[in-house]
Backbone as XML, in Angstrom:
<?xml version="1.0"?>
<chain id="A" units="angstrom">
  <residue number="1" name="UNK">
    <atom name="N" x="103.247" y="118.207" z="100.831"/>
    <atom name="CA" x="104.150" y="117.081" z="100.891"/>
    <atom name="C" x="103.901" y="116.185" z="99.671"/>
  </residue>
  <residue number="2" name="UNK">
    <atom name="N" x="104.773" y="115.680" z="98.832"/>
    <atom name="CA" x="104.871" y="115.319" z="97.624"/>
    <atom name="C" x="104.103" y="113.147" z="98.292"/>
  </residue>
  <residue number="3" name="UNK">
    <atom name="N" x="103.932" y="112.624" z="97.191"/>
    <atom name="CA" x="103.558" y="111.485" z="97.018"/>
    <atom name="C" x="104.700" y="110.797" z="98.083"/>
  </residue>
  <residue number="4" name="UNK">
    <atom name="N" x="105.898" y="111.014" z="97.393"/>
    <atom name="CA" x="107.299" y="110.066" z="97.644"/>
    <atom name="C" x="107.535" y="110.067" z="99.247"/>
  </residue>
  <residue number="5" name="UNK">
    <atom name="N" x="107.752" y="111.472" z="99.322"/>
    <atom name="CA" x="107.719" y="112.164" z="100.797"/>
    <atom name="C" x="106.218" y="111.509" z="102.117"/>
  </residue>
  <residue number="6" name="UNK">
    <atom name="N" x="105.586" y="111.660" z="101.438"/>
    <atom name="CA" x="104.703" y="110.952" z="101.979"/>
    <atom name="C" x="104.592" y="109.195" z="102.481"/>
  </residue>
  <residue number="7" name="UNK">
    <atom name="N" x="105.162" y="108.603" z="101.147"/>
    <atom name="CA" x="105.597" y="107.222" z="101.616"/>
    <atom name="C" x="106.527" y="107.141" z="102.420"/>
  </residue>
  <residue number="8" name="UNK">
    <atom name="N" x="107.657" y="107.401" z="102.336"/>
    <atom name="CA" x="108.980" y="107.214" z="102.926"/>
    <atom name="C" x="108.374" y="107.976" z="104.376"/>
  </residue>
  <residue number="9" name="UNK">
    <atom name="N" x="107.754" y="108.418" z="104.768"/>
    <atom name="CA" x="107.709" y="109.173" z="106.493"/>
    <atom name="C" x="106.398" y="107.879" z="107.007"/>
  </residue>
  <residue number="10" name="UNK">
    <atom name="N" x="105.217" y="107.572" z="106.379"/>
    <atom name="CA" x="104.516" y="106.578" z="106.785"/>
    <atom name="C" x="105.561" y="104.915" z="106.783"/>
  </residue>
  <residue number="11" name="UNK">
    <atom name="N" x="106.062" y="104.832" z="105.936"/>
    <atom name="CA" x="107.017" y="102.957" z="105.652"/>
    <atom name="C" x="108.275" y="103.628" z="106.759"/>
  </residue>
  <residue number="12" name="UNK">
    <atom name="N" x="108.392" y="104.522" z="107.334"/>
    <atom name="CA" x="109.791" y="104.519" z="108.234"/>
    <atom name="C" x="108.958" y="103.807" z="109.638"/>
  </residue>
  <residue number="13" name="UNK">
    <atom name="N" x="107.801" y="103.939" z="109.833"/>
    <atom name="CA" x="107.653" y="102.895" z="111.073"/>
    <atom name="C" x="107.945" y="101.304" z="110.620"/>
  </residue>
  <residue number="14" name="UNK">
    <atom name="N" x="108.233" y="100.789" z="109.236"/>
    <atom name="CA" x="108.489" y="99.323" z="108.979"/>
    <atom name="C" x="110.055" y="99.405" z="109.231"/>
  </residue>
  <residue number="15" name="UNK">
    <atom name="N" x="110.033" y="99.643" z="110.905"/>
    <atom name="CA" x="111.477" y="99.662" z="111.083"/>
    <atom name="C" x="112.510" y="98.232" z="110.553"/>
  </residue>
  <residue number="16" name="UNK">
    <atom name="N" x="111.914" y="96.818" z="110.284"/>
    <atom name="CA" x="113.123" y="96.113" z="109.861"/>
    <atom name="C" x="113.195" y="96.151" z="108.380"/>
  </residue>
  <residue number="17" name="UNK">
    <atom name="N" x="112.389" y="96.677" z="107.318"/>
    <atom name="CA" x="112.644" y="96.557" z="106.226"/>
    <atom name="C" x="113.193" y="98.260" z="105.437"/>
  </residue>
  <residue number="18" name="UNK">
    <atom name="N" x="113.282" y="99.259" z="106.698"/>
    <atom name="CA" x="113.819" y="100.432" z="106.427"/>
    <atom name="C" x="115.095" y="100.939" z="107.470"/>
  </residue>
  <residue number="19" name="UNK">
    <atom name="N" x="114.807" y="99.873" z="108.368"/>
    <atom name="CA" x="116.263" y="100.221" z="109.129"/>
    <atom name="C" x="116.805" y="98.881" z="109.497"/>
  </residue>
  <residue number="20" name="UNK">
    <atom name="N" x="116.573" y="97.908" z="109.317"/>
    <atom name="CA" x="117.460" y="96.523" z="109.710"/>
    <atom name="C" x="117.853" y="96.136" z="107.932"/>
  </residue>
  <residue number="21" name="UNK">
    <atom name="N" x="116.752" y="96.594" z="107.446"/>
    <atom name="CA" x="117.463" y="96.468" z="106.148"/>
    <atom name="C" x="118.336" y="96.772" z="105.255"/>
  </residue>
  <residue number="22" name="UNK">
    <atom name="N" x="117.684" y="98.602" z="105.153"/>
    <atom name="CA" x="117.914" y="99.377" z="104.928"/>
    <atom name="C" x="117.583" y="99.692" z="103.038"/>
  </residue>
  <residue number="23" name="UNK">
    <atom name="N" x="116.448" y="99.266" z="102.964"/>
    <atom name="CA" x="115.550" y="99.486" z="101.684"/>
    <atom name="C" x="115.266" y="100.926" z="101.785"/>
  </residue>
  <residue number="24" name="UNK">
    <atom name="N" x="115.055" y="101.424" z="100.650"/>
    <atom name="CA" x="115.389" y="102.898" z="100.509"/>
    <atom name="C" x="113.827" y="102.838" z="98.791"/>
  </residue>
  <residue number="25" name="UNK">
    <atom name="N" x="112.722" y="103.787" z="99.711"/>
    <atom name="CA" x="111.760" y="104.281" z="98.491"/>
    <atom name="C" x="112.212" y="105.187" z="97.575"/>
  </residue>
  <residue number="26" name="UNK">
    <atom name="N" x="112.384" y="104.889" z="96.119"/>
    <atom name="CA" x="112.833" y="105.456" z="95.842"/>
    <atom name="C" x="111.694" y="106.620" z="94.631"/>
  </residue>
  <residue number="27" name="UNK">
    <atom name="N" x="110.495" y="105.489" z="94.196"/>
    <atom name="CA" x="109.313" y="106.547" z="93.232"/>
    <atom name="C" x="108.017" y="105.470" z="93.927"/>
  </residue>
  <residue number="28" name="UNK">
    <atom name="N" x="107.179" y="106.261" z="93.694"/>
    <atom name="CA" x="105.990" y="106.087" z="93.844"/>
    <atom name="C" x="104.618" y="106.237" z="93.021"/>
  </residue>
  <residue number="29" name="UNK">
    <atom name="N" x="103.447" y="105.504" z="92.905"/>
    <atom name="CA" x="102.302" y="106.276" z="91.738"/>
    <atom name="C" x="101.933" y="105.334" z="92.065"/>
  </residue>
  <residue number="30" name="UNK">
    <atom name="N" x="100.493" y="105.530" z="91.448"/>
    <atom name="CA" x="99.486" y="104.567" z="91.527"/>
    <atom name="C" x="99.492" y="103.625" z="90.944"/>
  </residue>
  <residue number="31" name="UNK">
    <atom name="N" x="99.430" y="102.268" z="92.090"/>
    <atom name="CA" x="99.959" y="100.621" z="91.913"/>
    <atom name="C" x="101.073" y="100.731" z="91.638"/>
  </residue>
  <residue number="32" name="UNK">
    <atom name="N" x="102.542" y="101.380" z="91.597"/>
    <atom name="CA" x="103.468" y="101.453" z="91.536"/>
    <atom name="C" x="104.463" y="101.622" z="92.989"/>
  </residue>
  <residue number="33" name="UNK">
    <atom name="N" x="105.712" y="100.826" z="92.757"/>
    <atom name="CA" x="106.786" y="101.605" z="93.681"/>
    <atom name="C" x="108.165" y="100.843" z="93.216"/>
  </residue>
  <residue number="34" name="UNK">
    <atom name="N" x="109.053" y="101.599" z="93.130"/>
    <atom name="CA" x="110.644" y="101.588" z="93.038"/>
    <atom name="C" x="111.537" y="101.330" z="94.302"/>
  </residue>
  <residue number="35" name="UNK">
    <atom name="N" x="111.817" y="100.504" z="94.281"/>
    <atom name="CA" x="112.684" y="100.791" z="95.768"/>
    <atom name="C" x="114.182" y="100.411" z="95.659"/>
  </residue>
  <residue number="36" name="UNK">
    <atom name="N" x="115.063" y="100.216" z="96.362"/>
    <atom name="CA" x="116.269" y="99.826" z="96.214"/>
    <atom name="C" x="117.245" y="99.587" z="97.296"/>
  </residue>
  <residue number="37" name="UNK">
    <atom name="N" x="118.057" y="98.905" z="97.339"/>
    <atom name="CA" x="118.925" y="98.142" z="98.324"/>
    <atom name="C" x="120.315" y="98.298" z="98.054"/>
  </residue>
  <residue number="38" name="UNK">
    <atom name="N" x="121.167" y="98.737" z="98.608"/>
    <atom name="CA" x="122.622" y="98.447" z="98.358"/>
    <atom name="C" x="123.145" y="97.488" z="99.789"/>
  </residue>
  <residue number="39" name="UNK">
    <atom name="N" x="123.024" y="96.327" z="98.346"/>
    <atom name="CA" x="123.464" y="94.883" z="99.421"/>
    <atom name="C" x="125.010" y="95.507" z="100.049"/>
  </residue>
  <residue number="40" name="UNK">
    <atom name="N" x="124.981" y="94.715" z="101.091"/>
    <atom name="CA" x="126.086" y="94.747" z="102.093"/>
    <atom name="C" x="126.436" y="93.245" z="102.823"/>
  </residue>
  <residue number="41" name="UNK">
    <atom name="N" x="127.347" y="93.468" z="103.511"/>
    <atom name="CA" x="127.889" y="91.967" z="104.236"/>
    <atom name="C" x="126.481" y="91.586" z="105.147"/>
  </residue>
  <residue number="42" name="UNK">
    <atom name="N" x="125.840" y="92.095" z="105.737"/>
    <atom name="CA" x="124.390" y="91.586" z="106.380"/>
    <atom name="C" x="123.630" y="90.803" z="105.494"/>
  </residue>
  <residue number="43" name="UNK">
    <atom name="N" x="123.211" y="90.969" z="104.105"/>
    <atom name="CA" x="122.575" y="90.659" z="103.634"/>
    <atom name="C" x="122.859" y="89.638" z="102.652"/>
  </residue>
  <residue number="44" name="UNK">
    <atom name="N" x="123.863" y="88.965" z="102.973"/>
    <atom name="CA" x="124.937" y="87.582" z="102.467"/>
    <atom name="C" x="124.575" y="86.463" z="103.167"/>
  </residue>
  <residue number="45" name="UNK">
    <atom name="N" x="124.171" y="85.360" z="102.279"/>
    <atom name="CA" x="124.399" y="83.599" z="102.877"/>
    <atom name="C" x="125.366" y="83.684" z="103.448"/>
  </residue>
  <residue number="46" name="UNK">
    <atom name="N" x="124.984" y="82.160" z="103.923"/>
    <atom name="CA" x="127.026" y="81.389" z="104.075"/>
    <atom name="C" x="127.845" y="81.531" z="102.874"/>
  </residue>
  <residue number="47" name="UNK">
    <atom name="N" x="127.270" y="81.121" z="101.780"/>
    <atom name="CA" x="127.943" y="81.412" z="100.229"/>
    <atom name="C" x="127.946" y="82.741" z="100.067"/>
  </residue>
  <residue number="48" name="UNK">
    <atom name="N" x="127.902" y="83.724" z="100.662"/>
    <atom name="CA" x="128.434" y="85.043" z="100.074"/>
    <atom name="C" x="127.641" y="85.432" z="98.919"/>
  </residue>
  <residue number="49" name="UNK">
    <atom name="N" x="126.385" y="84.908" z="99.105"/>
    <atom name="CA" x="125.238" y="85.691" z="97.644"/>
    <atom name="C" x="124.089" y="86.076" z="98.710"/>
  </residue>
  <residue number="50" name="UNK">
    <atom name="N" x="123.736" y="87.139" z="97.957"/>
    <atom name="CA" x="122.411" y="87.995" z="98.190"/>
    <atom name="C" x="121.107" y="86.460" z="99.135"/>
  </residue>
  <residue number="51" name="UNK">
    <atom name="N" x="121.412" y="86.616" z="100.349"/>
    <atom name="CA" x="120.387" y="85.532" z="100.737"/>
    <atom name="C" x="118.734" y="85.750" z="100.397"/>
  </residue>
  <residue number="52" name="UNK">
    <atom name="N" x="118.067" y="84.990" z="100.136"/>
    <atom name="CA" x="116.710" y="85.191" z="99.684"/>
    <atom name="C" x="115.606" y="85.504" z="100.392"/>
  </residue>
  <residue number="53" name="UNK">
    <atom name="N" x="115.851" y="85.445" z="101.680"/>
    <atom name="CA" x="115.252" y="86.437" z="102.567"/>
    <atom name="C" x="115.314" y="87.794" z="102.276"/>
  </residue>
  <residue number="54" name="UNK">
    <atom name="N" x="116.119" y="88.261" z="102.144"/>
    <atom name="CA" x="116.803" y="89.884" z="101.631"/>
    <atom name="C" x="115.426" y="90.248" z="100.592"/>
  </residue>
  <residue number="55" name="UNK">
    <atom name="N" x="115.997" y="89.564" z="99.511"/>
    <atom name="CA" x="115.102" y="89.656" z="98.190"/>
    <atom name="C" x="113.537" y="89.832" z="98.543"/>
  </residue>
  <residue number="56" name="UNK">
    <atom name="N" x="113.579" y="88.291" z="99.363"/>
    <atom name="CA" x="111.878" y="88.247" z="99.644"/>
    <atom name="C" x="111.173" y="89.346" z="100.493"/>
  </residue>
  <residue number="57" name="UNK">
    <atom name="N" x="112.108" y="90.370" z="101.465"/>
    <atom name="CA" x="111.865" y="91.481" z="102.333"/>
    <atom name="C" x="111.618" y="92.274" z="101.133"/>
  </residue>
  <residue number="58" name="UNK">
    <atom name="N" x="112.188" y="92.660" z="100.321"/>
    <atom name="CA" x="112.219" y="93.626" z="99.371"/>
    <atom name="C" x="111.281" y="93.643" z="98.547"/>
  </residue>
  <residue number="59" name="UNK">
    <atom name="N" x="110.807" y="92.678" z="98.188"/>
    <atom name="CA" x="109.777" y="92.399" z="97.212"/>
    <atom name="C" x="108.359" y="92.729" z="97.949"/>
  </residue>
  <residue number="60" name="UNK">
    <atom name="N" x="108.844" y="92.460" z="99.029"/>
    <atom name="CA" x="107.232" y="92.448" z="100.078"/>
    <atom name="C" x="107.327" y="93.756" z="100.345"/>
  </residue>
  <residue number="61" name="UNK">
    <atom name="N" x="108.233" y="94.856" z="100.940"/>
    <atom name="CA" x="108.039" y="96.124" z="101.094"/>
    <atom name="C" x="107.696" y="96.771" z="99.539"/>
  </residue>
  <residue number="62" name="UNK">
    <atom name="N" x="108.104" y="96.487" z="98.391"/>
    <atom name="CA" x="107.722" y="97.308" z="97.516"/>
    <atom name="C" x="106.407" y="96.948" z="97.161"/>
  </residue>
  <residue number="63" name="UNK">
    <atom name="N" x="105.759" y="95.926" z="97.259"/>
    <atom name="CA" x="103.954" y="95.896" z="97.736"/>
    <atom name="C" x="103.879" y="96.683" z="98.147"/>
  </residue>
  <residue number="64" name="UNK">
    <atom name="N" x="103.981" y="96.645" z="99.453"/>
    <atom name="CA" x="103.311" y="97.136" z="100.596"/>
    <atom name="C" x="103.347" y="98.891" z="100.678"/>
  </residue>
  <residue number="65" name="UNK">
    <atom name="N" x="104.349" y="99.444" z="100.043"/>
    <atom name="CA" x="104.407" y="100.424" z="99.175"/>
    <atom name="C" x="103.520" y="101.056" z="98.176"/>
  </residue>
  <residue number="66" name="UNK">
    <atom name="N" x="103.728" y="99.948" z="97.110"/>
    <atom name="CA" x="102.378" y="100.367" z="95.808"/>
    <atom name="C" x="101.340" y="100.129" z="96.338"/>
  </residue>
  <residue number="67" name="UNK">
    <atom name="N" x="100.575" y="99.284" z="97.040"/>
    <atom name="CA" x="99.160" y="98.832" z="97.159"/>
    <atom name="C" x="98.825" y="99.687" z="98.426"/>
  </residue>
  <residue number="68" name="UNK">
    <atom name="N" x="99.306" y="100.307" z="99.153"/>
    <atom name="CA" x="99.185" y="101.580" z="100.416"/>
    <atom name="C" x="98.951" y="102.679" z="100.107"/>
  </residue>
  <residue number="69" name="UNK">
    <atom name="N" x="98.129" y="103.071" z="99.512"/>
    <atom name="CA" x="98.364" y="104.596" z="99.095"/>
    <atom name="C" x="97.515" y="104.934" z="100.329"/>
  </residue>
  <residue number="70" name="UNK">
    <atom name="N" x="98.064" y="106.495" z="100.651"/>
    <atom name="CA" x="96.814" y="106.662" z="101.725"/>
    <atom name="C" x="95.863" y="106.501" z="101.917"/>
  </residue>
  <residue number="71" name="UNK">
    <atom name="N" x="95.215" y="106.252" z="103.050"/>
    <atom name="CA" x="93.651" y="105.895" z="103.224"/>
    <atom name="C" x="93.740" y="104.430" z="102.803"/>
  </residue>
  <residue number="72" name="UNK">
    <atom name="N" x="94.201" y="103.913" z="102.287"/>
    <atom name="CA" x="93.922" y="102.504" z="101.995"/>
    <atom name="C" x="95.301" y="101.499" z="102.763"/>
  </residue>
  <residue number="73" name="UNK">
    <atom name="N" x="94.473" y="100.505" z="103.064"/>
    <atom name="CA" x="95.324" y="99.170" z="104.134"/>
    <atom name="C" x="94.755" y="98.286" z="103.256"/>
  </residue>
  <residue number="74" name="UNK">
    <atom name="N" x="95.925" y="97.665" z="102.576"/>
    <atom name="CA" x="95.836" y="96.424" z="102.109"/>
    <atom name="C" x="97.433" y="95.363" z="102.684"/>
  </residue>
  <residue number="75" name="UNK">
    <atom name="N" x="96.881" y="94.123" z="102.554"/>
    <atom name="CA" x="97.896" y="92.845" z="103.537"/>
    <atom name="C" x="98.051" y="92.044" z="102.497"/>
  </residue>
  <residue number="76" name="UNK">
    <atom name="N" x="99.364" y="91.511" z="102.151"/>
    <atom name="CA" x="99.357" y="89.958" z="101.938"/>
    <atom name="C" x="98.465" y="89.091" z="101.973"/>
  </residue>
  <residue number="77" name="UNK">
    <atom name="N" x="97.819" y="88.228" z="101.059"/>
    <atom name="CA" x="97.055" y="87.216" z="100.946"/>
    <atom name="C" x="97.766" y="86.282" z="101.009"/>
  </residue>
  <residue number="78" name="UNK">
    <atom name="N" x="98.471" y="86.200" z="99.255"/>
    <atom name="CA" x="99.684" y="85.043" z="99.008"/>
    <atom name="C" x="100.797" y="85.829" z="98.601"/>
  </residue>
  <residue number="79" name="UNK">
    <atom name="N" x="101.628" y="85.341" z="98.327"/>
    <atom name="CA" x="102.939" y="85.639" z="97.660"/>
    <atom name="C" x="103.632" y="84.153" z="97.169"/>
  </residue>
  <residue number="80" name="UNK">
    <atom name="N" x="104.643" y="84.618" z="95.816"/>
    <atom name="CA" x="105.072" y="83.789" z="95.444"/>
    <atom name="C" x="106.764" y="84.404" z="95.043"/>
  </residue>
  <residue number="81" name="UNK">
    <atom name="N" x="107.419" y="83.472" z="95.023"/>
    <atom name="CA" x="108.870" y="84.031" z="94.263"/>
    <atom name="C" x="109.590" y="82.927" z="93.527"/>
  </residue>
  <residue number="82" name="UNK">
    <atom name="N" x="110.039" y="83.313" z="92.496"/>
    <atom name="CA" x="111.001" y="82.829" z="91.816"/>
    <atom name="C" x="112.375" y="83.507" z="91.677"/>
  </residue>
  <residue number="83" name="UNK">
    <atom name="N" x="113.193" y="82.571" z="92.054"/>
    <atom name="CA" x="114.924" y="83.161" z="91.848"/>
    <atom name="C" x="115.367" y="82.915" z="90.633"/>
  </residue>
  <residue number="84" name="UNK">
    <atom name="N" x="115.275" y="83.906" z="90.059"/>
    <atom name="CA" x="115.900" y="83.988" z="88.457"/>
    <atom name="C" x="117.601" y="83.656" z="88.372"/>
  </residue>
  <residue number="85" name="UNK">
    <atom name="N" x="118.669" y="84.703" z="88.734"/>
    <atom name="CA" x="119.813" y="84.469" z="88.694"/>
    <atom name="C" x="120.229" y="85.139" z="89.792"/>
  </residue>
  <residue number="86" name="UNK">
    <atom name="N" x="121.412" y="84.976" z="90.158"/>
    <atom name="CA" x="122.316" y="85.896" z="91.208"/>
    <atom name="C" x="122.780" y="87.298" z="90.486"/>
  </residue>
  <residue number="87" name="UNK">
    <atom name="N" x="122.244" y="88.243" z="91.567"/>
    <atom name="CA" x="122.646" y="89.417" z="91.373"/>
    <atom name="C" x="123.974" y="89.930" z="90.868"/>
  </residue>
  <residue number="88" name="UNK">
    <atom name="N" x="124.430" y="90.581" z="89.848"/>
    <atom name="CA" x="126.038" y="91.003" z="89.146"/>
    <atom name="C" x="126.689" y="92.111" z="89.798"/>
  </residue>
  <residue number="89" name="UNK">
    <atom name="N" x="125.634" y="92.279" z="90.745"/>
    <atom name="CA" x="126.946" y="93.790" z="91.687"/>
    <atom name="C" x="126.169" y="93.988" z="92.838"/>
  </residue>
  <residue number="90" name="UNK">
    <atom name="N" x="126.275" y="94.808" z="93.455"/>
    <atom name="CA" x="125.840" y="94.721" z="94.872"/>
    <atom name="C" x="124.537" y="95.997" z="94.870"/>
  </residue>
  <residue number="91" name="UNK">
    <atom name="N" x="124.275" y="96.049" z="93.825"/>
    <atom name="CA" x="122.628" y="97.393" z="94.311"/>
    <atom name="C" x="121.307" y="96.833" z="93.609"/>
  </residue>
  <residue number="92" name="UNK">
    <atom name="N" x="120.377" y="96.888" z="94.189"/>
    <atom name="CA" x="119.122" y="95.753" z="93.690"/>
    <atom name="C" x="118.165" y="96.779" z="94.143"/>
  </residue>
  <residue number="93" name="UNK">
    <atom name="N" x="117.329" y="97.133" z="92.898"/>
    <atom name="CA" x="116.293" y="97.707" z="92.388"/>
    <atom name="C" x="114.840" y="96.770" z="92.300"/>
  </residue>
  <residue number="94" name="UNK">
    <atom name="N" x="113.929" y="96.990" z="92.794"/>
    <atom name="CA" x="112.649" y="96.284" z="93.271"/>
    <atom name="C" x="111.486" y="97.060" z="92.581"/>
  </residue>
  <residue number="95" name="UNK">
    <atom name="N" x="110.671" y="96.732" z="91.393"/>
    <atom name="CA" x="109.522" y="97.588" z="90.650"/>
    <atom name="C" x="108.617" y="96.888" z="91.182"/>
  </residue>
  <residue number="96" name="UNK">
    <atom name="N" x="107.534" y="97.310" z="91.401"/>
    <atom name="CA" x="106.107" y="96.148" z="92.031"/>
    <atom name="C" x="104.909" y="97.297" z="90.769"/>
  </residue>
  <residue number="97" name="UNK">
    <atom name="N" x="104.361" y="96.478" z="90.359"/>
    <atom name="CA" x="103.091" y="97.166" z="89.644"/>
    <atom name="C" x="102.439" y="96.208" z="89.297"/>
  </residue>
  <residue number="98" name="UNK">
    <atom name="N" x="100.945" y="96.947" z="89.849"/>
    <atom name="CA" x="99.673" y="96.665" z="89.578"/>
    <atom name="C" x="98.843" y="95.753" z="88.829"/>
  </residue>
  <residue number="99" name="UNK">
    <atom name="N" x="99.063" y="94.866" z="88.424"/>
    <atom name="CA" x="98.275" y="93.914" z="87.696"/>
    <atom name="C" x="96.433" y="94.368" z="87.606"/>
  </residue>
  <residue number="100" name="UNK">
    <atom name="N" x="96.415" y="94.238" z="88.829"/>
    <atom name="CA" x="94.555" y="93.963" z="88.542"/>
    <atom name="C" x="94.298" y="94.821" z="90.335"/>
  </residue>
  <residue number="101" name="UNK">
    <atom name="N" x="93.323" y="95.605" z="90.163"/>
    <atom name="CA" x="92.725" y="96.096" z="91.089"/>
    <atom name="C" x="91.173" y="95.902" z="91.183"/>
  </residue>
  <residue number="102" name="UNK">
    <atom name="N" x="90.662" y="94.604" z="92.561"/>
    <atom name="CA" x="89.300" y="95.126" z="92.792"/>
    <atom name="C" x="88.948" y="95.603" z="94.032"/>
  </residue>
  <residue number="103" name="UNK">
    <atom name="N" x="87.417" y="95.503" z="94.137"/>
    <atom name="CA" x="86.602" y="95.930" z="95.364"/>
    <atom name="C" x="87.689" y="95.605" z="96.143"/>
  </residue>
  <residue number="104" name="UNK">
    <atom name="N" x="87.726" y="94.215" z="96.841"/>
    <atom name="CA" x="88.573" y="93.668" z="98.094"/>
    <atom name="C" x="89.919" y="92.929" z="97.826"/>
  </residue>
  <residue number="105" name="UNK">
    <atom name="N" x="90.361" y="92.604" z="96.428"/>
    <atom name="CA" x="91.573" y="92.204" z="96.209"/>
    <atom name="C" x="92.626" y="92.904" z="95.557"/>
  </residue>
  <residue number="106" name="UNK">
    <atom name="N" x="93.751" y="92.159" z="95.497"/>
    <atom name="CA" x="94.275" y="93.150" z="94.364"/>
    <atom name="C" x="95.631" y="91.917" z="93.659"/>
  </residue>
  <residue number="107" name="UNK">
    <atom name="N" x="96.226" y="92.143" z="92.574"/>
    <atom name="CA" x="96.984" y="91.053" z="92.367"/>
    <atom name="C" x="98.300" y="92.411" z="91.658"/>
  </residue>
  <residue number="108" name="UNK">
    <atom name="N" x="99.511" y="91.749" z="92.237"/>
    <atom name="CA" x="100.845" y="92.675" z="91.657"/>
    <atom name="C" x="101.857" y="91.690" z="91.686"/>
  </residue>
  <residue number="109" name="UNK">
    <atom name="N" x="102.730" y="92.276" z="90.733"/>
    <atom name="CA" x="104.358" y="91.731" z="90.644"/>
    <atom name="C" x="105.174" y="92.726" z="90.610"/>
  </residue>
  <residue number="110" name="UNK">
    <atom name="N" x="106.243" y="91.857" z="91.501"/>
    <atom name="CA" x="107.187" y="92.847" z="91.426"/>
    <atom name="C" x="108.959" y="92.115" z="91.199"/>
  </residue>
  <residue number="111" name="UNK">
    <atom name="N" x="109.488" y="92.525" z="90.368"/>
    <atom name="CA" x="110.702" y="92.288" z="89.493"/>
    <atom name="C" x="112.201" y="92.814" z="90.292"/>
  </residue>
  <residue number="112" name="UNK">
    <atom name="N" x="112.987" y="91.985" z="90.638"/>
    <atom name="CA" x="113.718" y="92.405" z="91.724"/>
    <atom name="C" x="115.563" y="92.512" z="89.952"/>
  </residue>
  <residue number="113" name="UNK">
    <atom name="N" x="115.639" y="93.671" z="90.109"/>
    <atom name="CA" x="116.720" y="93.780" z="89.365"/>
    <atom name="C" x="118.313" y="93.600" z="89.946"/>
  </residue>
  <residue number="114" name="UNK">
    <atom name="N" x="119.555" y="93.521" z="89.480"/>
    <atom name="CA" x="120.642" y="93.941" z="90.110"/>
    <atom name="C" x="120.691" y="95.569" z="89.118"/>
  </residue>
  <residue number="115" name="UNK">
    <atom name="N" x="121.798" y="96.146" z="89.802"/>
    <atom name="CA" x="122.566" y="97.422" z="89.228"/>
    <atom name="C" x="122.299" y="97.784" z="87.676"/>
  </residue>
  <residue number="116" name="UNK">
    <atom name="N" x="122.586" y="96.563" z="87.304"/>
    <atom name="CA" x="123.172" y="96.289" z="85.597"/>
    <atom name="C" x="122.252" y="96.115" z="84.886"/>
  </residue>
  <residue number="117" name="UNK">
    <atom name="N" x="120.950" y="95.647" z="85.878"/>
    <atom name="CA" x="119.412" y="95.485" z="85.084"/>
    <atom name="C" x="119.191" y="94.049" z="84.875"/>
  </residue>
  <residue number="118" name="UNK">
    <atom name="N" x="120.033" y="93.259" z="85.174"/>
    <atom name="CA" x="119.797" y="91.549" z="85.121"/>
    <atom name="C" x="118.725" y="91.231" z="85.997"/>
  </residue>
  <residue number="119" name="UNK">
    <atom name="N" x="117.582" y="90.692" z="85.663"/>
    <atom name="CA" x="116.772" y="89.518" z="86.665"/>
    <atom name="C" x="117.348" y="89.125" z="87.642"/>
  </residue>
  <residue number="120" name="UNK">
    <atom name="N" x="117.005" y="89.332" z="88.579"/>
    <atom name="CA" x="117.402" y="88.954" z="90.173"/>
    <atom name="C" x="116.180" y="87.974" z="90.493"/>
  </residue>
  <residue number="121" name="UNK">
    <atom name="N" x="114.618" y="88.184" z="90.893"/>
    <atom name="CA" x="113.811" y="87.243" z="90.785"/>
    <atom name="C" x="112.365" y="88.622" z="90.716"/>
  </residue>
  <residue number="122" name="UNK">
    <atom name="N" x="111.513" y="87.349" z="90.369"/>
    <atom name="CA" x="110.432" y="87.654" z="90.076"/>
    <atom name="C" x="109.423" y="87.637" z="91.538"/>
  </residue>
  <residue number="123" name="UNK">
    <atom name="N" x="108.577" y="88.317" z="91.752"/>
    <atom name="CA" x="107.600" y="88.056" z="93.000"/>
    <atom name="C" x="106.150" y="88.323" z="92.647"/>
  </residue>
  <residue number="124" name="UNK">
    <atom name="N" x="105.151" y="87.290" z="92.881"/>
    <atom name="CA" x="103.526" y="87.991" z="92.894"/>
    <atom name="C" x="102.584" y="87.928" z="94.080"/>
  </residue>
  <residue number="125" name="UNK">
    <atom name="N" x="102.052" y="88.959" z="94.216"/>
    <atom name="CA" x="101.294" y="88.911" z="95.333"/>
    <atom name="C" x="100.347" y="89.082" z="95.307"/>
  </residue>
  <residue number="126" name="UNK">
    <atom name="N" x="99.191" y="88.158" z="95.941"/>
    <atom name="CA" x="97.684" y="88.656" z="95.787"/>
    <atom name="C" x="97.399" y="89.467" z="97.251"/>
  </residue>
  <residue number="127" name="UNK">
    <atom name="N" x="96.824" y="90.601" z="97.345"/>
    <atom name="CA" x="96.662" y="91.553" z="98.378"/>
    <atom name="C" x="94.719" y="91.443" z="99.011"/>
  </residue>
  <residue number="128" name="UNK">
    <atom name="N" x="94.453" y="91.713" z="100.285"/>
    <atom name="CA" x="93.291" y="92.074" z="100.149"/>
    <atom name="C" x="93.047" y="93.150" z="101.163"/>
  </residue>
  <residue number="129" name="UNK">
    <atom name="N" x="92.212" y="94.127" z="100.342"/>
    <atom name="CA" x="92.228" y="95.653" z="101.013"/>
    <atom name="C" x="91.193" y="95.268" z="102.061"/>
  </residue>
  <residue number="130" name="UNK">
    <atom name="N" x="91.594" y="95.795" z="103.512"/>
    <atom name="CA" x="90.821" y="95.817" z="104.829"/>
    <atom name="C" x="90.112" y="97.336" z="105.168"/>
  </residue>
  <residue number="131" name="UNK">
    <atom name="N" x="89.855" y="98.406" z="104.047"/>
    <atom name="CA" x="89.163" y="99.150" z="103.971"/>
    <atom name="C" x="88.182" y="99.500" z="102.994"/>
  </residue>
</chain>
């Protein structure tokens, strides 16, 4: 069973960020993950833009993604986000990679794109591994 294959069958028990969401893994590697969203009417404010919950789900599953490799459980410490601009079409691409890996922490960002490749927002997370 390949890396990818492997994520996507362990992250299908994060039933709201793979089925209420419907975030989709798309690559995987070490301190790395790709993921992606094709926004829909669920995932709209009152104003009809990408609500930031959405984003902030997305950003947090593609952690939780890169910093999981098997055998290893790592959680949220902090997180941070910045909203860069509103998304230019409706499919949003999520990169999270690796900054710094230690013993018990770990620090990553992850870059939330639209379709077209525009800045959607930025996210960082400090992680700490419970194995």
């Amino acid at each position: 069973m390949s890396r990818l294959e492997e994520a996507r069958e362990f992250f299908e028990a994060d039933i709201f960020a793979t089925r209420t969401t419907g975030i989709v893994i798309e690559e995987v590697a070490d301190g790395y993950s790709r993921c992606s969203l094709q926004v829909e009417d669920r995932h709209l404010a009152a104003h009809h833009h990408v609500m930031g919950g959405a984003l902030f789900t997305m950003a947090d599953f593609a952690f939780a993604v890169a910093a999981n490799p098997p055998g290893q459980t790592t959680v949220t410490a902090t997180s941070n986000i910045s909203y860069i601009s509103m998304p230019k079409d409706d499919r949003l691409v999520a990169e999270c990679r690796q900054i710094k890996d230690g013993r018990r922490a770990c620090y990553y960002e992850t870059q939330i794109t639209d379709g077209q490749g525009n800045l959607v927002a930025v996210v960082t997370a400090m992680g700490m591994h419970m194995n």
